[in-house]
C-alpha positions, 0 to 999 in steps of 0.5 A: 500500500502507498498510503501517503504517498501522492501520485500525479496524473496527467491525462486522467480524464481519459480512458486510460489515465482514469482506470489508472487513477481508479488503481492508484487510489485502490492502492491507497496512493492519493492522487491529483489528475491534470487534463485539459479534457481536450478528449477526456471526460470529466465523468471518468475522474474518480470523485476521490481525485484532486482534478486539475482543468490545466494544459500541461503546456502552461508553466502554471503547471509548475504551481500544481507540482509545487502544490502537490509534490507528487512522489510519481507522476504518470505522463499520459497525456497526449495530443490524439488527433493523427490530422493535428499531428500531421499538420503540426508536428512540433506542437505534437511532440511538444505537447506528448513529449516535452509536456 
């Protein structure tokens, strides 16, 4: 068990990232989600959650991280979209790589 420990999600409203939450807090990890809901939902976050409606390419970001001080974070955040991907690569990897 992790009790006491904090995890940090990003891309938790999605359909991956929310079944994660949903282990992390069965584990007894307490858990913030950070996510644009740009294709994640906010139904999908687990009530128990800490949510973030933030862009993880926003350096506010830094505030949430100093908030939280996460012992793990789970990058799972992502732009989805193969059209935006193509039309703009940079913004692409920016957002799934550098974050």
């Amino acid at each position: 068990m992790a009790e006491g420990k904090t995890a940090l999600v990003t891309g938790g409203a999605g359909f991956i990232g929310s079944h994660l939450v949903d282990c992390l807090i069965g584990n007894g990890y307490h858990v913030a989600v950070v996510d644009n809901l740009s294709s994640g939902k906010l139904r999908n976050v687990n009530p128990v959650a800490t949510f973030y409606h933030q862009d993880i390419t926003q350096s506010s970001l830094q505030e949430i991280f100093q908030r939280e001080n996460p012992d793990i974070v789970f990058h799972l955040a992502a732009q989805i979209s193969v059209t935006e991907s193509s039309r703009d690569p940079l913004k692409d990897g920016e957002t799934n790589v550098i974050g």
